[in-house]
C-alpha positions in Angstrom: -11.9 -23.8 2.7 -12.1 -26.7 0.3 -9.0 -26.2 -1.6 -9.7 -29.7 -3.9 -12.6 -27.6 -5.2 -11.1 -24.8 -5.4 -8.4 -26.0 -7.6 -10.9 -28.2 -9.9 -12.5 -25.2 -10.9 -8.8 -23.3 -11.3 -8.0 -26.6 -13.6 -11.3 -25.9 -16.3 -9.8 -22.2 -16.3 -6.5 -22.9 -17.1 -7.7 -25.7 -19.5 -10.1 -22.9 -21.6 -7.2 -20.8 -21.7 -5.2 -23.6 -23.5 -8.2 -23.8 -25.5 -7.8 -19.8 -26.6 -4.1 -20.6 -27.8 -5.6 -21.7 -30.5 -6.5 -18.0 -31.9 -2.9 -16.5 -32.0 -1.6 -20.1 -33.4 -3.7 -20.0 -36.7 -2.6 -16.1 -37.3 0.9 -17.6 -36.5 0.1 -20.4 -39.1 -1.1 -17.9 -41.7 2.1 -15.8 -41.3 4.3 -18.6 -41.0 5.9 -16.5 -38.4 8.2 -17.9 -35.1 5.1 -17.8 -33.0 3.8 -20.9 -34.1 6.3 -23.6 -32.3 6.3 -21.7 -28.8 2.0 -21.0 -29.2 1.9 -25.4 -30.0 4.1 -26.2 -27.0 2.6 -23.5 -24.3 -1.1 -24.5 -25.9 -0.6 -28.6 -25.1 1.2 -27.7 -21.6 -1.5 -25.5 -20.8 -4.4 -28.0 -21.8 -2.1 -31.1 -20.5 -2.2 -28.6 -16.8 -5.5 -27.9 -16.7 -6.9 -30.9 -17.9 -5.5 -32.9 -15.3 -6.2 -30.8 -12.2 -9.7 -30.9 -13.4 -10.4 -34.5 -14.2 -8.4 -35.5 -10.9 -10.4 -33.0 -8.8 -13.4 -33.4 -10.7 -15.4 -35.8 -7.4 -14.7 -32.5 -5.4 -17.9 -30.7 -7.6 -20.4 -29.3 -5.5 -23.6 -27.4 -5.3 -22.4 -24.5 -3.2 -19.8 -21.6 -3.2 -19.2 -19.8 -0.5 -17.9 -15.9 -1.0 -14.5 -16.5 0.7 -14.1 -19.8 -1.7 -14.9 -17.5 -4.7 -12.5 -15.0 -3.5 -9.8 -17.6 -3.6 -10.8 -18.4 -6.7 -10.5 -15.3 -8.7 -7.2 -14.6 -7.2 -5.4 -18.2 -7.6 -7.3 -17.9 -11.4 -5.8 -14.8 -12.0 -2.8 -16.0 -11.0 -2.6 -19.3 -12.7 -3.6 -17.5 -16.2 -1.0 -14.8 -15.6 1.5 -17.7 -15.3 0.2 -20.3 -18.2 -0.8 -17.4 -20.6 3.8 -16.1 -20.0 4.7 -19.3 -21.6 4.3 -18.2 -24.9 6.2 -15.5 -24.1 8.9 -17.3 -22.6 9.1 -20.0 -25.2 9.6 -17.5 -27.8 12.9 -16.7 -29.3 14.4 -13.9 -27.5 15.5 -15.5 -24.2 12.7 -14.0 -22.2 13.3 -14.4 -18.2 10.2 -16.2 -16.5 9.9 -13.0 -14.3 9.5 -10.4 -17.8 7.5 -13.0 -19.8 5.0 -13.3 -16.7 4.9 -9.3 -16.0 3.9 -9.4 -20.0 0.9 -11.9 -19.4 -0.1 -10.1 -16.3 0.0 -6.8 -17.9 -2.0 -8.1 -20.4 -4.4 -10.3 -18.6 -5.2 -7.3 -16.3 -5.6 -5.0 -19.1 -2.1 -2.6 -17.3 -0.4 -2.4 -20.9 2.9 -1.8 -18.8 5.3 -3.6 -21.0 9.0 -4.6 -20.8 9.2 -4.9 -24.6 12.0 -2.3 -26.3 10.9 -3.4 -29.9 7.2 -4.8 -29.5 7.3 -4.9 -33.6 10.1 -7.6 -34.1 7.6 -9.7 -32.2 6.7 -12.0 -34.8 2.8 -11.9 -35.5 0.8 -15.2 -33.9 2.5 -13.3 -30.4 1.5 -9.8 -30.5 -2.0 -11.2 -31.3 -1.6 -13.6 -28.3 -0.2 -10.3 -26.3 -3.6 -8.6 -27.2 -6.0 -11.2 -27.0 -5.1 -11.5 -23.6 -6.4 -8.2 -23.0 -9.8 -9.0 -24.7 -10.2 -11.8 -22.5 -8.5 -10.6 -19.1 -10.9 -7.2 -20.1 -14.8 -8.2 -19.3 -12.7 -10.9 -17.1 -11.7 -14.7 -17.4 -14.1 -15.6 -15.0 -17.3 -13.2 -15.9 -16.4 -15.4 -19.6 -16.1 -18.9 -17.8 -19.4 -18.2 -16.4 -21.0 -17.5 -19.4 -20.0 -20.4 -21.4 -19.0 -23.2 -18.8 -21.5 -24.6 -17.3 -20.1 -26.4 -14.3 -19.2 -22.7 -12.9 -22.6 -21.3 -13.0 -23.4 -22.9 -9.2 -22.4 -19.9 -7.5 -21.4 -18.0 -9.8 -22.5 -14.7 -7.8 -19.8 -15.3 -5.8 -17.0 -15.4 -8.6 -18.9 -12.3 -9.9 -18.6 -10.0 -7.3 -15.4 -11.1 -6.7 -14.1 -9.9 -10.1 -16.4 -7.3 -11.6 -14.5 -4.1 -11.1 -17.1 -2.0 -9.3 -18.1 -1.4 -5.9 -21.9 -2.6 -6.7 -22.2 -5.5 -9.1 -24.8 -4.6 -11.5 -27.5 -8.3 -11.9 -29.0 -7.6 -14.9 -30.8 -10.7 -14.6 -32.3 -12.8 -12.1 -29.4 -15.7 -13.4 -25.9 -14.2 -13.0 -25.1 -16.3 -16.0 -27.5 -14.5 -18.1 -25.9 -11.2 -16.8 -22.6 -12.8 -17.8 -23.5 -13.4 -21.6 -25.0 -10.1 -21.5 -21.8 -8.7 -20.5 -19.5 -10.1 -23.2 -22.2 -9.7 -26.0 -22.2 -6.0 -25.4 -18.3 -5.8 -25.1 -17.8 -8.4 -28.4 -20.2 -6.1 -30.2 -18.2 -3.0 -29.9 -15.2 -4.3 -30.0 -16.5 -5.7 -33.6 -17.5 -2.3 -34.6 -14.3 -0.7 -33.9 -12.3 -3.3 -35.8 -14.4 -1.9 -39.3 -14.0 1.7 -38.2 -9.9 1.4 -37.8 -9.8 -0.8 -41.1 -11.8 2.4 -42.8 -8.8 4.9 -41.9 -6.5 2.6 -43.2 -5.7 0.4 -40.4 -4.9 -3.1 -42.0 -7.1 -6.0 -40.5 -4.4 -7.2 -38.0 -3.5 -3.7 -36.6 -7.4 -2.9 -36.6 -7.9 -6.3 -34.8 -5.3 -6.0 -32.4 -6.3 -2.4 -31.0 -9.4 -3.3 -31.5 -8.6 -6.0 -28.7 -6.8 -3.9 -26.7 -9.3 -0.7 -26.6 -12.5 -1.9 -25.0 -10.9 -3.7 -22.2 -8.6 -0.7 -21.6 -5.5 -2.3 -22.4 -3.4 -0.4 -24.1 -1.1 -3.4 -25.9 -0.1 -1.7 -29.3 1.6 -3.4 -32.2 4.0 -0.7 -32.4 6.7 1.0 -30.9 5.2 4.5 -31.4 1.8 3.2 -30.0 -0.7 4.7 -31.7 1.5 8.0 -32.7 2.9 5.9 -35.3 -0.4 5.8 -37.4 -0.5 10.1 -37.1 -4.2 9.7 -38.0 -6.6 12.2 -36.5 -9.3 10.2 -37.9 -8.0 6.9 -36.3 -7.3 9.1 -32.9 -10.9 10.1 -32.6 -12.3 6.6 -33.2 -9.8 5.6 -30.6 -11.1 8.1 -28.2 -14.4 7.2 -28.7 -14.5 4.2 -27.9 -12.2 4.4 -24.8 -14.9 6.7 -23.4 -17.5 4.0 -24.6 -15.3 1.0 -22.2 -15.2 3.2 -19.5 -18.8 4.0 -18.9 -21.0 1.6 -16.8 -21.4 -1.6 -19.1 -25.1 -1.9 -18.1 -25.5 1.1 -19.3 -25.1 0.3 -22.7 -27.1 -2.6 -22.1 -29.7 0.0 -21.6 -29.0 2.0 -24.5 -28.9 -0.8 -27.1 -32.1 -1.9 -25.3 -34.0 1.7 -26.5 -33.2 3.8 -23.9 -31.8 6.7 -25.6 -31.3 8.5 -22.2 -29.6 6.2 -20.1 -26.0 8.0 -19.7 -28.0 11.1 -19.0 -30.0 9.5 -16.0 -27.2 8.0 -14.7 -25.2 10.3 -12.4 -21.7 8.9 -12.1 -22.3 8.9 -16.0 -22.6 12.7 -16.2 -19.9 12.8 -13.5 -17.6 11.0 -16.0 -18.4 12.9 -19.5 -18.3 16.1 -17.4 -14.8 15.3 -15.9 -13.3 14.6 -19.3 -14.7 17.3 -20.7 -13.0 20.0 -18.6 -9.6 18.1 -17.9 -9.6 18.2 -21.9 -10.6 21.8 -22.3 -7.8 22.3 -19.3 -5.0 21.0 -21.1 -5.6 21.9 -24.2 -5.7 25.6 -23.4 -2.5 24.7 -21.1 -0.6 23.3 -24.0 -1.3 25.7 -26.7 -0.5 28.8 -24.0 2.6 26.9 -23.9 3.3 26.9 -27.9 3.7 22.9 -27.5 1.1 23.0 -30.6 0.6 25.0 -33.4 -2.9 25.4 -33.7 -6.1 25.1 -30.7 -7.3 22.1 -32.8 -4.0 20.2 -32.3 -3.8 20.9 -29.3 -7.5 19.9 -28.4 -6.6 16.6 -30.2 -3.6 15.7 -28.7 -5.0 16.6 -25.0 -8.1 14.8 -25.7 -6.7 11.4 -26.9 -3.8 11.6 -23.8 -6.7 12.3 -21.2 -9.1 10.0 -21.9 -6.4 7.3 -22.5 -5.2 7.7 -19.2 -8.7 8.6 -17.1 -10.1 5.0 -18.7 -6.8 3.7 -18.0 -6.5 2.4 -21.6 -2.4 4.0 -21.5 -2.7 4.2 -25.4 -0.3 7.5 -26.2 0.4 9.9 -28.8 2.1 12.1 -27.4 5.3 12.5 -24.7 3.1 14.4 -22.2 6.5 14.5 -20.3 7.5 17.7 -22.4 4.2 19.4 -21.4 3.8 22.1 -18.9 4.2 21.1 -15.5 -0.1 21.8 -14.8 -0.4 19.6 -17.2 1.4 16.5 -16.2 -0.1 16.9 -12.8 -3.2 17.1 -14.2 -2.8 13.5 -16.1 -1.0 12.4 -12.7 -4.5 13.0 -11.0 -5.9 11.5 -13.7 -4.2 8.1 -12.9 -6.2 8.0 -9.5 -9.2 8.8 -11.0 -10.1 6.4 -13.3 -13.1 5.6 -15.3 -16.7 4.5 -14.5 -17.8 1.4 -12.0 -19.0 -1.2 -14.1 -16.8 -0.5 -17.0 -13.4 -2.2 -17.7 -11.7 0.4 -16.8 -9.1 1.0 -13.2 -8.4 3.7 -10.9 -10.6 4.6 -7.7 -13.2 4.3 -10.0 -15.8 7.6 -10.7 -18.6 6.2 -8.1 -16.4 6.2 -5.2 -14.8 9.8 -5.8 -18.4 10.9 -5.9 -19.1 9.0 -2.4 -16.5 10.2 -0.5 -17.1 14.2 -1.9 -20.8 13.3 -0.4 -19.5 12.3 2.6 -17.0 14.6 3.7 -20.2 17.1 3.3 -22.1 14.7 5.4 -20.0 15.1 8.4 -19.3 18.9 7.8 -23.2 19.4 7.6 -23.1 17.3 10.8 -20.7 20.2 12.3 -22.9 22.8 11.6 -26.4 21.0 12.5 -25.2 18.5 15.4 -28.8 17.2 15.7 -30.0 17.1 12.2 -30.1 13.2 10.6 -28.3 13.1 7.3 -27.7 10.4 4.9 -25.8 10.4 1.7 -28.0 9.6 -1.6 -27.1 8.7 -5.1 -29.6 9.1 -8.0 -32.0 9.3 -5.2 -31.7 6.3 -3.4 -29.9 6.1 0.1 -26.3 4.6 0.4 -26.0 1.9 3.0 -23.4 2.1 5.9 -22.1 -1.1 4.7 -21.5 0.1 1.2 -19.9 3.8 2.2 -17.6 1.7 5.0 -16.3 -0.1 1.9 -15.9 2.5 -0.6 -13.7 4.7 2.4 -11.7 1.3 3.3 -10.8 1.3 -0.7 -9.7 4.3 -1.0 -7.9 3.8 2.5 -6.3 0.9 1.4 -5.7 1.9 -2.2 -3.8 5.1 -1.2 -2.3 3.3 1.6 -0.8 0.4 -0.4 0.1 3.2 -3.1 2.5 5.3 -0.6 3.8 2.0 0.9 4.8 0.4 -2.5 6.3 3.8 -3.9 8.7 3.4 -1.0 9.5 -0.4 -1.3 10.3 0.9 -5.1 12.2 3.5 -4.3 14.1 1.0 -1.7 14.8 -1.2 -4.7 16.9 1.7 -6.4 14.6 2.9 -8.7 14.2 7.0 -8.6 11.4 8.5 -6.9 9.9 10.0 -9.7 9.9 6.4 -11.8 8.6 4.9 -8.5 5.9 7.1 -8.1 4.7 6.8 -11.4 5.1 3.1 -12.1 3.1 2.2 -8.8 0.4 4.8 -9.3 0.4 3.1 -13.5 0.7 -0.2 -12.1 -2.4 -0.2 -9.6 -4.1 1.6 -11.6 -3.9 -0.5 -14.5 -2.8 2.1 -16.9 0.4 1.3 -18.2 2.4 4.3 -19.4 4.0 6.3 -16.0 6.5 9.1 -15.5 10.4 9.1 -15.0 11.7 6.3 -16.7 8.3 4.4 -17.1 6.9 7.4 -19.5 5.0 7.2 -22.0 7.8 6.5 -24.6 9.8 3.8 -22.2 9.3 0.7 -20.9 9.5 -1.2 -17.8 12.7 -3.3 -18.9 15.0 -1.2 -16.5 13.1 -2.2 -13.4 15.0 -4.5 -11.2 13.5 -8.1 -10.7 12.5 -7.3 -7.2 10.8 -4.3 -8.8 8.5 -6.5 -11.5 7.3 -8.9 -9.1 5.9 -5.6 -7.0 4.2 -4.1 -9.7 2.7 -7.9 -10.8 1.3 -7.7 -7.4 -0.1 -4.1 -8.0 -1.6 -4.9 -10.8 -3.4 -7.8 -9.8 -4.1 -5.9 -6.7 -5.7 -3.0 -8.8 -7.4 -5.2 -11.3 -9.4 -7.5 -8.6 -10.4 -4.2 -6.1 -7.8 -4.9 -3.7 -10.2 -6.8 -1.0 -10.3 -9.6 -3.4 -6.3 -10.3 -2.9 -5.6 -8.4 0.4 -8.5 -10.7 2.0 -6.2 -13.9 1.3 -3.2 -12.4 3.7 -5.9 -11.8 6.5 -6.0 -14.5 9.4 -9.2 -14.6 9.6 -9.7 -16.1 6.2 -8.4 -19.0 6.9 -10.9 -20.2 10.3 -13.4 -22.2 9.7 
């Protein structure tokens, strides 16, 4: 393991990230807000940081990376961004403890939208754009952008791909990773661009358009107000919303496809269908649940209000506008399932992701075919091309480990003194990258009442859920470390 290398290239991530300061500090500048002193100190740390690890390690540049170096990578970049992209946060008037300003950045960074904030609106402005452009960038991934635009990260830039790219089969829609890369965040800047004019059209000002429209296609769920996006009480604004949280959690390349003249692209695609038919009848579920229940007047309010809670939390955006913690009891179990769910591979979305669900339904009727016909050969298929053993022993060691580190967290929670309930939820939210939980982590709370122990368990979840588990959980393997 070349650990000079590994931190050169942590040092040009860290030092880009200084580099993105610059965004929230001109808003901050416009406003003449309180953002702009902490943004100018945590902007020249940050460059001062990275700019010296990466001229200092600069002789350590090579012409190969090896997977278990790009693995280190991703998760000590994670970290490091996580850690430089708090200081704003804990610069900022307000007296902001190091562990809540970093659960903010992490949150954001891995697109959670669990917050600790009581009153995100007395944030002054240059720092709730800073608290959502981290979700733009942590969306498509720091490193996916890095090797799009840096050049001295596109040697082995497979590597750092895989690493980060939450799905279980990176899709290479080009022969150079790099190309796939640029590919990647054109797509995601262009939709991104196109919700920001739809939101300003239903009366969204520019900042609030721009900040959710940061926080939607990376399935953040960062809002610029307390309410979230109840406070707008726009069915026009909800729909756009919804639309475009489906849109981030289908298969990226998918779009690529689309935009490319394929018209029937999602149709082909069978974890596609699998998705768009799941939401459709978890929607068509809880809306008939809460209007039986007289939570809702009329079968269209109640279609609206399921849809947009659904969706938010099956993409694992965590956007709300409602308190689903007053709705029948199917219901909340409903968006509890939800929560392990999640959205499409290949989109920016968390959870279990749709495409292993689907694997593990095929192979638990693999081996009870097996049963019936002992002798028979069977192998599992996906859009009619066989899955390898290698690929279905990782899908079932995810979900292994995912529900394994789930239950085992959920205790250590509970352990810390939190309720079982607020436990349950804020581990199942936190590696799940959703945000909004039950108990006391609902979808109208915050995370401030977590003990300190409690934050830095759920930083780890998140990170955890955002990089696909392996990615982090490889690190604390023996094994890693031999030559």
């Amino acid at each position: 393991m070349r650990w000079r290398y590994i931190v050169y290239i942590v040092g040009a991530l860290v030092m880009f990230l200084g580099f993105t300061m610059a965004v929230p500090l001109g808003f901050g500048l416009f406003y003449a807000d309180q953002s702009v002193r902490p943004l100018l100190k945590s902007m020249g740390m940050t460059i001062l940081a990275g700019g010296m690890l990466f001229i200092l390690f600069r002789k350590e540049r090579t012409a190969s990376l090896n997977q278990r170096e790009g693995m280190a990578i991703v998760t000590v970049g994670w970290t490091a961004v996580g850690f430089f992209g708090a200081l704003p946060f804990y610069f900022a008037d307000g007296h902001w403890e190091l562990v809540d300003a970093f659960f903010e950045s992490v949150s954001g960074f891995t697109t959670t939208g669990a917050s600790i904030l009581a009153n995100v609106e007395a944030l002054p402005k240059g720092l709730l754009l800073w608290r959502s452009f981290i979700q733009w960038l942590g969306g498509m991934g720091i490193i996916v952008l890095s090797i799009a635009i840096l050049p001295f990260l596109g040697v082995g830039g497979m590597q750092l791909y895989k690493a980060e790219v939450p799905s279980p089969v990176p899709d290479k829609l080009k022969p150079r990773i790099r190309d796939t890369a640029k590919i990647l965040w054109k797509v995601y800047a262009l939709f991104s661009f196109v919700q920001l004019v739809l939101l300003m059209l239903g009366g969204m000002t520019f900042f609030d358009a721009l900040c959710h429209a940061f926080t939607t296609m990376p399935t953040g769920g960062f809002s610029t107000r307390n309410a979230s996006v109840a406070h707008f009480d726009s069915a026009y604004l909800d729909f756009v919303i919804i639309i475009f949280m489906v849109l981030a959690g289908i298969n990226f390349s998918l779009h690529y496809q689309l935009l490319r003249g394929k018209p029937l692209a999602f149709w082909k695609d069978r974890e596609c269908r699998f998705f768009l038919a799941a939401l459709l009848v978890l929607i068509a579920v809880v809306s008939c649940d809460v209007f039986s229940a007289q939570i809702y007047n009329s079968i269209g309010g109640a279609f609206r209000y399921a849809a947009f809670q659904v969706v938010s939390i099956v993409t694992t955006t965590g956007f709300a506008t409602a308190d689903y913690e007053t709705w029948p009891a199917l219901s909340q179990h409903i968006l509890l399932a939800c929560m392990f769910l999640g959205a499409s591979a290949g989109s920016t979305g968390g959870g279990m992701k749709c495409l292993r669900i689907m694997l593990c339904f095929k192979y638990c009727y693999k081996e009870l075919f097996s049963l019936v016909h002992p002798r028979a050969i069977t192998t599992i298929k996906l859009g009619g091309q066989t899955v390898s053993e290698e690929i279905m022993r990782s899908v079932l060691g995810f979900l292994a480990l995912y529900v394994g580190l789930f239950g085992l967290s959920t205790i250590v929670l509970a352990g810390f003194g939190v309720d079982f309930v607020t436990a349950f939820g804020a581990v199942a939210a936190a590696i799940g990258n959703i945000g909004p939980g039950f108990g006391a982590v609902g979808p109208v709370e915050n995370y401030a009442l977590i003990p300190v122990a409690g934050k830095w368990l759920l930083i780890w979840c998140m990170l955890l859920g955002r990089l696909e588990i392996y990615t982090v959980l490889i690190l604390l393997v023996p094994e890693f470390w031999h030559k």
